[in-house]
Each structure stands twice: as structure tokens, then as C-alpha cells.
mmCIF file of the N, C-alpha and C atoms, coordinates in Angstrom:
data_MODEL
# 
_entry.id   MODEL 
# 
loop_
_atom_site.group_PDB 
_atom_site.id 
_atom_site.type_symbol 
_atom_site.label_atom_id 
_atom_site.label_alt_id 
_atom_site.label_comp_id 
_atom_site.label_asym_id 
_atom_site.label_entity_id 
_atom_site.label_seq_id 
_atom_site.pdbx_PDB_ins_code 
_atom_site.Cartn_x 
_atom_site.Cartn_y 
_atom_site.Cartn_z 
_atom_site.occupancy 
_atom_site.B_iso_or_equiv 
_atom_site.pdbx_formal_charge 
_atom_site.auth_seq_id 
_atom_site.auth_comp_id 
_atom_site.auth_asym_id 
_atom_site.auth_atom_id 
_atom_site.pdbx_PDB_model_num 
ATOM 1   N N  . UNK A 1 1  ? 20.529  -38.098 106.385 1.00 0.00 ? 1  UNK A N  1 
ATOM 2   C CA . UNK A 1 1  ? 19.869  -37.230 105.444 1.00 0.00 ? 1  UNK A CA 1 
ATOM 3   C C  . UNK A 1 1  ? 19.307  -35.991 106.137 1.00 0.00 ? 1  UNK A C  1 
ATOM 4   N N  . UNK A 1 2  ? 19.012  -36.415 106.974 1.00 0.00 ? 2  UNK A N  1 
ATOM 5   C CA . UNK A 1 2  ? 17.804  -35.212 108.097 1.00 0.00 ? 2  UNK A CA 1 
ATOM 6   C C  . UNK A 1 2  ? 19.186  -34.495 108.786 1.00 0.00 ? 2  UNK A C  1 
ATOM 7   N N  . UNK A 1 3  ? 20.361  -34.951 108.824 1.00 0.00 ? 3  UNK A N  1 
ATOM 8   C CA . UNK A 1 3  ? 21.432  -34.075 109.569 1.00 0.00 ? 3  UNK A CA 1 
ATOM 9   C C  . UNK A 1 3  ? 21.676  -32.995 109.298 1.00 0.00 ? 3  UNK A C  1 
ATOM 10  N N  . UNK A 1 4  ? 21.213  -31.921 108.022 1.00 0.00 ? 4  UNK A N  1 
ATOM 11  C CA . UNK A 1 4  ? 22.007  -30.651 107.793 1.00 0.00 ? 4  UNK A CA 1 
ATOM 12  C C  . UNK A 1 4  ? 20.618  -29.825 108.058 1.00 0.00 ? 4  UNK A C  1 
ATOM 13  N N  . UNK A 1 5  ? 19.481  -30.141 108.450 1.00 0.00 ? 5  UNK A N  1 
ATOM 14  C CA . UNK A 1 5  ? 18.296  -29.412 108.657 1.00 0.00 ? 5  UNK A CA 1 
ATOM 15  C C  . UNK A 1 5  ? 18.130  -29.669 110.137 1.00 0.00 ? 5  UNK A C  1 
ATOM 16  N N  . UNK A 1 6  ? 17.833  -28.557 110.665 1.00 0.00 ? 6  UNK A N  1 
ATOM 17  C CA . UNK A 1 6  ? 17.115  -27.974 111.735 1.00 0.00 ? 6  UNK A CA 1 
ATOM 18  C C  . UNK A 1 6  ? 15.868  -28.662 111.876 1.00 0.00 ? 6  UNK A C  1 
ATOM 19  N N  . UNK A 1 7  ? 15.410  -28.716 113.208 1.00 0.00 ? 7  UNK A N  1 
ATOM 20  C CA . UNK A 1 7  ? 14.105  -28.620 113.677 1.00 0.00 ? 7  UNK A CA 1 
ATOM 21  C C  . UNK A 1 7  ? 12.865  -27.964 113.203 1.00 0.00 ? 7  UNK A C  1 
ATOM 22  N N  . UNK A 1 8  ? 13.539  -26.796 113.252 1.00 0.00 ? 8  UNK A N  1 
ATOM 23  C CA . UNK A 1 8  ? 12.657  -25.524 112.813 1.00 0.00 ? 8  UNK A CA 1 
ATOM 24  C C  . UNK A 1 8  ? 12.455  -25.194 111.442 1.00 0.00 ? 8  UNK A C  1 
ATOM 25  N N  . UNK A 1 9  ? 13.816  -25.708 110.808 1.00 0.00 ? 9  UNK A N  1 
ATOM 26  C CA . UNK A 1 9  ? 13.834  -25.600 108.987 1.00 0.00 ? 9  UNK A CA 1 
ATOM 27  C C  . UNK A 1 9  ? 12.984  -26.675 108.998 1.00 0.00 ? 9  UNK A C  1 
ATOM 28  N N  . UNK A 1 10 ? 12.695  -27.698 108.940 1.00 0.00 ? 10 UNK A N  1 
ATOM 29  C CA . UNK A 1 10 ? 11.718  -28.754 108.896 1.00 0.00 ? 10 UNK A CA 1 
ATOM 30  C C  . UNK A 1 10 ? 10.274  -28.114 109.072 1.00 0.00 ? 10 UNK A C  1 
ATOM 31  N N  . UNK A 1 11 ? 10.258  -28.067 110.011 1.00 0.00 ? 11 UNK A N  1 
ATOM 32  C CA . UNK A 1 11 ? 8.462   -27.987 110.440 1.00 0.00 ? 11 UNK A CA 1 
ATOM 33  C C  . UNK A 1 11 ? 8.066   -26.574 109.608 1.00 0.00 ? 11 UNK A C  1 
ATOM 34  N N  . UNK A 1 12 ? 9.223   -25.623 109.049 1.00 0.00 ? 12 UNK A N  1 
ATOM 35  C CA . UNK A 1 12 ? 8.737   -24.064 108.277 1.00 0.00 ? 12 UNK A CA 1 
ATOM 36  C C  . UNK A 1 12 ? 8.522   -24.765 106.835 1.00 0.00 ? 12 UNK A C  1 
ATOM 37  N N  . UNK A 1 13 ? 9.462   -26.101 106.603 1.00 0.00 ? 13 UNK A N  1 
ATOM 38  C CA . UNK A 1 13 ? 9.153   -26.071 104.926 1.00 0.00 ? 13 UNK A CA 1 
ATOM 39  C C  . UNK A 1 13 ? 7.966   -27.207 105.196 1.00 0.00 ? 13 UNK A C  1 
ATOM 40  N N  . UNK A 1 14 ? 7.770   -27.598 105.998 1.00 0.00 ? 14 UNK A N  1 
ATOM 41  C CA . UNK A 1 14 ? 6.297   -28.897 106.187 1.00 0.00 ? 14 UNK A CA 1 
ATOM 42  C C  . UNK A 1 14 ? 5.027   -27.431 105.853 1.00 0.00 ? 14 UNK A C  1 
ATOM 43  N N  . UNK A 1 15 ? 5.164   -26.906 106.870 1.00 0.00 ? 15 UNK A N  1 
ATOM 44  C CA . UNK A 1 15 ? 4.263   -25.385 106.933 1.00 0.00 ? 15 UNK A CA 1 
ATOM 45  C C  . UNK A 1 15 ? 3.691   -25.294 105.429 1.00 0.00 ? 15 UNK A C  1 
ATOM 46  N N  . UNK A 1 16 ? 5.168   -24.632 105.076 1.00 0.00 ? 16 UNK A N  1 
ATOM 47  C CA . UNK A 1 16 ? 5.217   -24.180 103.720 1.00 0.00 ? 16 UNK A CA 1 
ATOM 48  C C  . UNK A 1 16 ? 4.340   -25.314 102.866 1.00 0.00 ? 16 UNK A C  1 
ATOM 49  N N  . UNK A 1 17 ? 4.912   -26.281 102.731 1.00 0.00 ? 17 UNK A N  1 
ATOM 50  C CA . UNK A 1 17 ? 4.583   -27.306 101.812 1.00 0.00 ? 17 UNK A CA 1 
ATOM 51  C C  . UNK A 1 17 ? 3.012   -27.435 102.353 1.00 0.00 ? 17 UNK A C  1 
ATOM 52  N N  . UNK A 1 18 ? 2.387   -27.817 103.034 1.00 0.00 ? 18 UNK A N  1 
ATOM 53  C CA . UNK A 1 18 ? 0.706   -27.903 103.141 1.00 0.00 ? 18 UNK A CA 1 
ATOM 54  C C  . UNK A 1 18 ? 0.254   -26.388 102.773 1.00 0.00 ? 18 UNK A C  1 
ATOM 55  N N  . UNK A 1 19 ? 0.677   -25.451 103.066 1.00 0.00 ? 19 UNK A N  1 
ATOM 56  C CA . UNK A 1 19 ? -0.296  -24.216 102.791 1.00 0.00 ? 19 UNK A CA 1 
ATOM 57  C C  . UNK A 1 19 ? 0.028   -24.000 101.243 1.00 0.00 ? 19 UNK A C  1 
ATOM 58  N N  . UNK A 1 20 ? 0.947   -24.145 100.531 1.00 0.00 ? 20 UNK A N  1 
ATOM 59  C CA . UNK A 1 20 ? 1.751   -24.307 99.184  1.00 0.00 ? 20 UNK A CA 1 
ATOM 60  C C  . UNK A 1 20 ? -0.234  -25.126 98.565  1.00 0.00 ? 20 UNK A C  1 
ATOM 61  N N  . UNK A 1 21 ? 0.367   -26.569 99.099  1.00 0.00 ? 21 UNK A N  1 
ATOM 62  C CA . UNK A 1 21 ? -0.930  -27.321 98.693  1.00 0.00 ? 21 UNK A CA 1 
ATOM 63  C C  . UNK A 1 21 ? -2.264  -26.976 99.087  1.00 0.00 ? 21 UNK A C  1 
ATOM 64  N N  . UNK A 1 22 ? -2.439  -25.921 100.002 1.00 0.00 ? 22 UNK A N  1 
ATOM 65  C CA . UNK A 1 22 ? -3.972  -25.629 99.761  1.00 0.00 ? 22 UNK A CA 1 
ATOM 66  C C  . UNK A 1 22 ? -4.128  -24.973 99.197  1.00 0.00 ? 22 UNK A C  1 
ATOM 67  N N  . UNK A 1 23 ? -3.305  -23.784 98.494  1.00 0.00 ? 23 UNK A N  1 
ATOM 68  C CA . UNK A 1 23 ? -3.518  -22.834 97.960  1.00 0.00 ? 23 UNK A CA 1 
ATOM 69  C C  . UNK A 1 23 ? -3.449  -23.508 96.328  1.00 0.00 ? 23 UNK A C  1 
ATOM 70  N N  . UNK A 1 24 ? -3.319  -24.352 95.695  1.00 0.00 ? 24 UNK A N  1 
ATOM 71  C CA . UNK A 1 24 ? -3.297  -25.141 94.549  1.00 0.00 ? 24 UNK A CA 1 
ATOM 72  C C  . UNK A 1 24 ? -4.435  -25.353 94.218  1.00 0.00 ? 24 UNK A C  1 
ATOM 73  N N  . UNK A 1 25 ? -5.040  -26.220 95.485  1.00 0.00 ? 25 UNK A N  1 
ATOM 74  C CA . UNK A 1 25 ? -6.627  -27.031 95.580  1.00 0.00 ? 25 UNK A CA 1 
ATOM 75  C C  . UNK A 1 25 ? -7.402  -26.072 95.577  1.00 0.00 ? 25 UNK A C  1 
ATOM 76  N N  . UNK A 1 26 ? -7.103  -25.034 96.043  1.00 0.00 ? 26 UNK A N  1 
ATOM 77  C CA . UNK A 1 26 ? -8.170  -24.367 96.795  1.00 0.00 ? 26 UNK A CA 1 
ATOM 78  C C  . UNK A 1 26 ? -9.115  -24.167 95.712  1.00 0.00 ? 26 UNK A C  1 
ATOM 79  N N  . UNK A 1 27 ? -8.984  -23.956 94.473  1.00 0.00 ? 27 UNK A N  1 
ATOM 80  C CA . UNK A 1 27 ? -10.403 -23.842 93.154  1.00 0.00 ? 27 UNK A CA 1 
ATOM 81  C C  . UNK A 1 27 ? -11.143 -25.303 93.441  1.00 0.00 ? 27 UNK A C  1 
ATOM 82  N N  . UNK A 1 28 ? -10.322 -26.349 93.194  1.00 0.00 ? 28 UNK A N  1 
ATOM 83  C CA . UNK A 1 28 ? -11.370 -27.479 93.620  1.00 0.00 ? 28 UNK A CA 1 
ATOM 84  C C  . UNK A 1 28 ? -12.593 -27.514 95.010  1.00 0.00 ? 28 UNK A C  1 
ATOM 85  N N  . UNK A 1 29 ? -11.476 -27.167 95.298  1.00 0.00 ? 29 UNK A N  1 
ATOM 86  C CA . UNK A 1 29 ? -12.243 -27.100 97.117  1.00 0.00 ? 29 UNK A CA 1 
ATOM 87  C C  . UNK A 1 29 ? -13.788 -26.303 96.694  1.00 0.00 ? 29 UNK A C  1 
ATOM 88  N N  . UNK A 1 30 ? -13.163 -24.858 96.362  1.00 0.00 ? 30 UNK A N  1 
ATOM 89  C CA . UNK A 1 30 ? -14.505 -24.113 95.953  1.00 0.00 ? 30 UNK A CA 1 
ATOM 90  C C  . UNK A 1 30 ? -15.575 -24.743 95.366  1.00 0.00 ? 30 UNK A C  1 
ATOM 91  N N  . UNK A 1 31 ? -14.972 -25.495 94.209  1.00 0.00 ? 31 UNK A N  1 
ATOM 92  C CA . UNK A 1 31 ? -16.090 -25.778 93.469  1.00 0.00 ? 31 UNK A CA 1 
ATOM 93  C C  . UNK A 1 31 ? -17.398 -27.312 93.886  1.00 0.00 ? 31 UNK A C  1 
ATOM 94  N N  . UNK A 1 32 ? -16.077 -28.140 94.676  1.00 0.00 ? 32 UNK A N  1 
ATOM 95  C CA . UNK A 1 32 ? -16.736 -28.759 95.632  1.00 0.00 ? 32 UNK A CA 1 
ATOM 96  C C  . UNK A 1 32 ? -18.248 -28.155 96.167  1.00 0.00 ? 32 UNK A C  1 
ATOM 97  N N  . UNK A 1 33 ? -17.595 -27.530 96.856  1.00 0.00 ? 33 UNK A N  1 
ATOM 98  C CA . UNK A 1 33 ? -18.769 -26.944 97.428  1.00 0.00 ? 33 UNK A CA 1 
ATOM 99  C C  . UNK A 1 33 ? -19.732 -26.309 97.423  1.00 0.00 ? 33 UNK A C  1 
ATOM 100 N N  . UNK A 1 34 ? -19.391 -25.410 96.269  1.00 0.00 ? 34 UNK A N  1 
ATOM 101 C CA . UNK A 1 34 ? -20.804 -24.674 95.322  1.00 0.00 ? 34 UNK A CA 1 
ATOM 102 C C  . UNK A 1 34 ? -21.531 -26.216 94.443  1.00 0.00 ? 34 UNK A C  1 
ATOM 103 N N  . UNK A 1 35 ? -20.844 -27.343 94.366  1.00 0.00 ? 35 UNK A N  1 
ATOM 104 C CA . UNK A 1 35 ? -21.754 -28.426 93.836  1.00 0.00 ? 35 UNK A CA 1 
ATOM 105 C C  . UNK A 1 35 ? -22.407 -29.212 94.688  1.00 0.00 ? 35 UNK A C  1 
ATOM 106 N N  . UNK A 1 36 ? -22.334 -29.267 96.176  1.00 0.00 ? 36 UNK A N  1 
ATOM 107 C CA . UNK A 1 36 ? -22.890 -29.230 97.395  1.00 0.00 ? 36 UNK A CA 1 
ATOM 108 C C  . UNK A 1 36 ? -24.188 -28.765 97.642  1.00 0.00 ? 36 UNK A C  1 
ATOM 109 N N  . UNK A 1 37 ? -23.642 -27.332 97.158  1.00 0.00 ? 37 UNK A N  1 
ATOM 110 C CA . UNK A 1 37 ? -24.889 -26.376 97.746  1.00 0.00 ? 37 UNK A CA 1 
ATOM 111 C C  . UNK A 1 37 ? -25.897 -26.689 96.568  1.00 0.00 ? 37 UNK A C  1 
ATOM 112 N N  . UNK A 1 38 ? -25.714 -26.271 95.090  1.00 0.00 ? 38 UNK A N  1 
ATOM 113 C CA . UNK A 1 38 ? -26.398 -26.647 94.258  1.00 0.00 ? 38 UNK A CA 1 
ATOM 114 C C  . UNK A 1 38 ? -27.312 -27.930 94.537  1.00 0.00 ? 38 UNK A C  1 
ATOM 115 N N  . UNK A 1 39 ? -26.638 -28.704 95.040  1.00 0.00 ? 39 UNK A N  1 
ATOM 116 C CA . UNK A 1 39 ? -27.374 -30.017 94.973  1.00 0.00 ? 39 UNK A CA 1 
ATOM 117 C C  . UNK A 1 39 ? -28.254 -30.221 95.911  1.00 0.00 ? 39 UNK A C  1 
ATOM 118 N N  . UNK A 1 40 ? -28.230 -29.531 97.022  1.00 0.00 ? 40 UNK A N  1 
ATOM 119 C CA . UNK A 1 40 ? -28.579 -29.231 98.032  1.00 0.00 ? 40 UNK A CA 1 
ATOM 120 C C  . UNK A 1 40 ? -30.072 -28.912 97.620  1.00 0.00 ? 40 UNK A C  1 
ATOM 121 N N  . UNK A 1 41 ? -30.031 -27.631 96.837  1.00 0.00 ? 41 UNK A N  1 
ATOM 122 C CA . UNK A 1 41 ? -31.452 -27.141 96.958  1.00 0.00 ? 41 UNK A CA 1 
ATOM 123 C C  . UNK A 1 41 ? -31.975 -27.912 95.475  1.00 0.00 ? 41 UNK A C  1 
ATOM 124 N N  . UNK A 1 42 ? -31.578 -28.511 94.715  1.00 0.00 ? 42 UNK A N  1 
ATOM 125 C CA . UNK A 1 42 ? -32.287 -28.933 94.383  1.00 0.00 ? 42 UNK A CA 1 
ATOM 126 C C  . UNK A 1 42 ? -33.055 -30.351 94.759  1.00 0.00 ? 42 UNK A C  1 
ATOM 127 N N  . UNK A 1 43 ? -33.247 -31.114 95.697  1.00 0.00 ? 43 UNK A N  1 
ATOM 128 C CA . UNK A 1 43 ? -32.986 -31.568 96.684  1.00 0.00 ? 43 UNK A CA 1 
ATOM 129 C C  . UNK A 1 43 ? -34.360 -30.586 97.340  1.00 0.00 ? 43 UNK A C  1 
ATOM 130 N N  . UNK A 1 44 ? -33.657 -29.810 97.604  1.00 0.00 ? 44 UNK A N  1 
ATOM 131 C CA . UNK A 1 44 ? -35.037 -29.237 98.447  1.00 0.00 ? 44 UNK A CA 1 
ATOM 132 C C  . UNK A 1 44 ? -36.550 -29.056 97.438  1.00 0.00 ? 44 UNK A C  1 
ATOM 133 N N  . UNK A 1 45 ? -36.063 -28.371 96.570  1.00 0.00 ? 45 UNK A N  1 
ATOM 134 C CA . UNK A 1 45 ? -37.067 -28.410 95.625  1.00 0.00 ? 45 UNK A CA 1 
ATOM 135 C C  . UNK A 1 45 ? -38.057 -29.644 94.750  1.00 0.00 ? 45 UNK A C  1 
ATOM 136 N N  . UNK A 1 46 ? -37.379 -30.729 94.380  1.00 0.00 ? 46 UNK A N  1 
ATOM 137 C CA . UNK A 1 46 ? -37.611 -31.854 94.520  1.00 0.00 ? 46 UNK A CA 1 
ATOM 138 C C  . UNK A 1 46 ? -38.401 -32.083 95.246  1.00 0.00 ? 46 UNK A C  1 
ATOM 139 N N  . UNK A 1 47 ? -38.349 -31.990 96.803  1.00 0.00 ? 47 UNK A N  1 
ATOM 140 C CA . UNK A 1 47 ? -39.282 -32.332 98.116  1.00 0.00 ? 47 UNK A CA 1 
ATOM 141 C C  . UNK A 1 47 ? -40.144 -31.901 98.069  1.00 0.00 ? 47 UNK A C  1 
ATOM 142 N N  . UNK A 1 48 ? -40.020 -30.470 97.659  1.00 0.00 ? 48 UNK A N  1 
ATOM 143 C CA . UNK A 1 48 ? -41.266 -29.198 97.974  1.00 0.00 ? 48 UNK A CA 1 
ATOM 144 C C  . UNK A 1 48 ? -42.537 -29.759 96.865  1.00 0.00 ? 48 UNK A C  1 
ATOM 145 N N  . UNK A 1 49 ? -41.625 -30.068 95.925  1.00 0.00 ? 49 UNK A N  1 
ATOM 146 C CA . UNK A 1 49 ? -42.466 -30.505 94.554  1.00 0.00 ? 49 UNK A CA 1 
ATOM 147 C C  . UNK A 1 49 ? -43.329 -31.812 94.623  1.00 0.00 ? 49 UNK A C  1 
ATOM 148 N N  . UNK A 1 50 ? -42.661 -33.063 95.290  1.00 0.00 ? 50 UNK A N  1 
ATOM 149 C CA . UNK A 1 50 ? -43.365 -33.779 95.742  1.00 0.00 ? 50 UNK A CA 1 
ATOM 150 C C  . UNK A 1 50 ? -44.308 -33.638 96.411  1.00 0.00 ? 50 UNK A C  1 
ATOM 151 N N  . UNK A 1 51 ? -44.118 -32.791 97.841  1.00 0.00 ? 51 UNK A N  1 
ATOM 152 C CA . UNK A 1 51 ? -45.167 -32.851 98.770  1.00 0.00 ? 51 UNK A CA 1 
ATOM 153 C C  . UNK A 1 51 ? -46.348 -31.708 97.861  1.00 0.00 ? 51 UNK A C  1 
ATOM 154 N N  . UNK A 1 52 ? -46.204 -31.163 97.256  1.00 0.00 ? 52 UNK A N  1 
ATOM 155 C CA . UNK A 1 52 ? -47.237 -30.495 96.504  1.00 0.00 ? 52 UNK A CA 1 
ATOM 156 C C  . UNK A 1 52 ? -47.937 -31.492 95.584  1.00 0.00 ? 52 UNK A C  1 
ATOM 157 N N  . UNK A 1 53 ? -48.034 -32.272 95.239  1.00 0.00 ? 53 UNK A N  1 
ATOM 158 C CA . UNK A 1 53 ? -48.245 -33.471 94.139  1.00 0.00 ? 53 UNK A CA 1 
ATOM 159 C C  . UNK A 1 53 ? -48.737 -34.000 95.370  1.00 0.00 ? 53 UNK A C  1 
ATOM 160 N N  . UNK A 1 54 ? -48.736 -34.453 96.444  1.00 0.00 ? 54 UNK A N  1 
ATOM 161 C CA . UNK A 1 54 ? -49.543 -35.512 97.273  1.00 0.00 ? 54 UNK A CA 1 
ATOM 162 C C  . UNK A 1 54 ? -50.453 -34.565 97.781  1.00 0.00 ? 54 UNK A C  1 
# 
């Protein structure tokens, strides 16, 4: 099966094929992470809010 492809044709369409797939994800990815950060400070605020209450 692998006999009519190259070395190099291989590893350019592997290439291809992962950067193909990050560029798909990549809105998830984003949003991942702005729900990270969000959570993050609230989280901080939470704390701040507590230690003001004690």
C-alpha cells in the first residue's frame, strides 16, 4: 500500500494533515481558554471576597 508514496510525500501529507487539524480546532482551542481565564478570576474574586468577610 505504502509502495507508490515517497518518504517525503508521507511526512508533507502527515504535515499537512495535523496543521489541516489545528486549524479546524483552533476556535475550540480559543475558547478553551478564554473559559480558563474567565474562571480564573473569578476564582480570584471569590478569594478576595472571602478574605474580606473574615
Amino acid at each position: 500500500m505504502f509502495g507508490r508514496l515517497t518518504g517525503p510525500q508521507l511526512l508533507f501529507a502527515s504535515i499537512l494533515g495535523i496543521a489541516g487539524g489545528m486549524y479546524i480546532y483552533q476556535p475550540i482551542f480559543e475558547q478553551y481558554s478564554r473559559d480558563q481565564k474567565e474562571l480564573k478570576q473569578k476564582m480570584k474574586l471569590a478569594q478576595e471576597s472571602e478574605e474580606k468577610k473574615s
